[in-house]
C-alpha positions in Angstrom: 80.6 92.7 54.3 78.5 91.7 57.3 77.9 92.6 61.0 80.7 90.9 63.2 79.2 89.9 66.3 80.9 89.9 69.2 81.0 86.9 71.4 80.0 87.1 74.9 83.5 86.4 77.0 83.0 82.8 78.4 84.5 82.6 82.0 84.5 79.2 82.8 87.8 78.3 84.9 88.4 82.0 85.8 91.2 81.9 87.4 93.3 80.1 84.7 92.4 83.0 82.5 93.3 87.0 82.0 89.4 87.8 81.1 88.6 86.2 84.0 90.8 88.0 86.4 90.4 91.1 85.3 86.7 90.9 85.9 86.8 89.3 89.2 89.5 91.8 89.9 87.5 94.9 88.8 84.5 93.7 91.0 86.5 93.3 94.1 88.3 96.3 93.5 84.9 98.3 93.3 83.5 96.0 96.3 87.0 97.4 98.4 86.3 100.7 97.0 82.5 100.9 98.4 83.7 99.2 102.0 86.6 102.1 102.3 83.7 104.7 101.6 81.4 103.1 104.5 84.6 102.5 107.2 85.4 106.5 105.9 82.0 107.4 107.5 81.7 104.5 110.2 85.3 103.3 111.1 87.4 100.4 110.2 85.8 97.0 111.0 83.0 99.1 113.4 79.7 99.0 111.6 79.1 95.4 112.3 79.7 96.2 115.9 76.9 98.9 116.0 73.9 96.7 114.7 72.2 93.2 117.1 73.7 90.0 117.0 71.7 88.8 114.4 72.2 91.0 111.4 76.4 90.9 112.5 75.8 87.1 112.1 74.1 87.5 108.4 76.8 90.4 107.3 79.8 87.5 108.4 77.9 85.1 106.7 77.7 86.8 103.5 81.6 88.0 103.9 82.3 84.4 104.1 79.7 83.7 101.1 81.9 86.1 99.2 84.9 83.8 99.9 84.2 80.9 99.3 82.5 82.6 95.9 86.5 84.0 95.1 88.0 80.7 95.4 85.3 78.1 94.5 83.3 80.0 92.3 82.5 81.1 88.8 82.4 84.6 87.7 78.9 84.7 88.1 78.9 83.5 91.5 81.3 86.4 92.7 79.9 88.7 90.7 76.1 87.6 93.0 77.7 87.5 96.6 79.5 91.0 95.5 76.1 92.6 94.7 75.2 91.0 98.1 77.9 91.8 100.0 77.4 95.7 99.1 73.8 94.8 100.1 74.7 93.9 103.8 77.3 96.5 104.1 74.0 99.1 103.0 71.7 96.7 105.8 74.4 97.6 108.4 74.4 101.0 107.4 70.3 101.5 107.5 70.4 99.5 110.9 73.3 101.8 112.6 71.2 104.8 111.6 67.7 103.4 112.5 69.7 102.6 116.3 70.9 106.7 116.5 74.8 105.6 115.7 77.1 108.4 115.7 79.6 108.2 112.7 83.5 108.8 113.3 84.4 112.0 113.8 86.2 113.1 110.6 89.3 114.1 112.4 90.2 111.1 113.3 91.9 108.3 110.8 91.6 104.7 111.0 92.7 102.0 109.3 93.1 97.8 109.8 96.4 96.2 110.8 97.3 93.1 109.0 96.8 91.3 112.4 93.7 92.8 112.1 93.8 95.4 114.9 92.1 98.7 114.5 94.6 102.2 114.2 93.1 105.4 114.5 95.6 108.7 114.3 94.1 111.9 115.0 95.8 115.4 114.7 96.3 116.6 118.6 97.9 114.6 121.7 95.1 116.0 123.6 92.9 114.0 121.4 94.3 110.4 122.0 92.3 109.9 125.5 89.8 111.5 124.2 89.2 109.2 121.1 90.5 105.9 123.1 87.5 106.4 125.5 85.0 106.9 122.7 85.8 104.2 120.6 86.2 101.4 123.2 87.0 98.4 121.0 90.7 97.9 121.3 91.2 100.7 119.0 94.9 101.3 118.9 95.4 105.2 118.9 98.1 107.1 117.7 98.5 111.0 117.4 100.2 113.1 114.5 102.9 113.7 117.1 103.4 109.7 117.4 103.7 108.9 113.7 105.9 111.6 113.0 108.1 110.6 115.9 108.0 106.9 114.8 108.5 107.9 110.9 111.8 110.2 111.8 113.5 107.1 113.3 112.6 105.2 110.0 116.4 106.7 108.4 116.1 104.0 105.8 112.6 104.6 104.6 112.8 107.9 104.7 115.8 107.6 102.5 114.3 105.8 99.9 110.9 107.9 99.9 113.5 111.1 99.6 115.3 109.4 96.8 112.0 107.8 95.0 109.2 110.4 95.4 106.3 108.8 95.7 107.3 105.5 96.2 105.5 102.8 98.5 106.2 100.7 101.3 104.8 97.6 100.5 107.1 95.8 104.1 109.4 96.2 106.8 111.7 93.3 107.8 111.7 92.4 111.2 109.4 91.4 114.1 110.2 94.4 116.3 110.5 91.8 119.2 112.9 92.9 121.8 113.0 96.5 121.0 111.7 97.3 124.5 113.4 95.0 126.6 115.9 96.9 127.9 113.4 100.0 129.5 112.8 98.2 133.1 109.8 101.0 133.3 107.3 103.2 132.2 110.2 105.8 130.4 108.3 105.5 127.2 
């Protein structure tokens, strides 16, 4: 009985097949996973503000490199502009450090809107000046005290995360338009 030897997977077409996905999955998922570690140490979406004009420019040029790679492209060619992307997320990194950057502090959380606004919670209502005059880019900022406020007038989802342990909220119906029509001042 001979040696069976393995074929190499052929990814042509990608997105019509499993091999294909799971690969170009499994690279974005470790691209996302390497981006979270930098915005942990930097902030959400505020490395590229930190470095000259001309690196930000080549950074949003690879991100959109990297797009047009997901939906245009081979396996090979988003499996290239993900090895570059990490490369310009490591460029902003070198540059921010080389200029005297300060990271985040640690206390404070942030994380990217779907609208793609920038939330940051922190633990102490004496805080939230405090880090709104540090960040200055239209950081939104919450404190514990906030979210915990807005979270026990969720009845509903907290009903369902009582009754399903660990269960996620993947969306909320609703705009939320109106809900502050009715305050004719600053009574928030």
């Amino acid at each position: 009985m001979g040696k069976v030897q393995k074929k190499p997977v052929d990814y042509a077409g990608w997105e019509r097949q499993e091999a294909g996905k799971i690969r170009v999955g499994s690279l974005l998922t470790g691209l996302d996973l390497f981006a979270r570690e930098i915005e942990r140490k930097w902030g959400a979406e505020r490395l590229r503000l930190l470095v000259d004009d001309n690196l930000r420019e080549k950074f949003d040029r690879q991100k959109y490199l990297l797009k047009v790679a997901q939906y245009e492209g081979a396996v090979e060619d988003v499996e290239e502009q993900v090895r570059r992307m990490k490369n310009a997320y490591a460029a902003l990194e070198r540059a921010a450090i080389a200029a005297g950057a300060d990271q985040i502090n640690p206390a404070v959380w942030e994380g990217v809107l779907e609208n793609g606004k920038v939330v940051a919670i922190v633990r102490d209502t004496r805080d939230v000046q405090l880090v709104a005059n540090q960040v200055a880019r239209g950081v939104i900022v919450w404190s514990m005290a906030d979210v915990l406020k807005l979270i026990e007038a969720q009845t509903f989802a907290n009903d369902i995360k009582e009754k399903f342990p660990g269960s996620k909220i993947t969306a909320i119906g609703g705009t939320g338009a109106g809900a502050f029509d009715d305050l004719d001042d600053d009574s928030i």
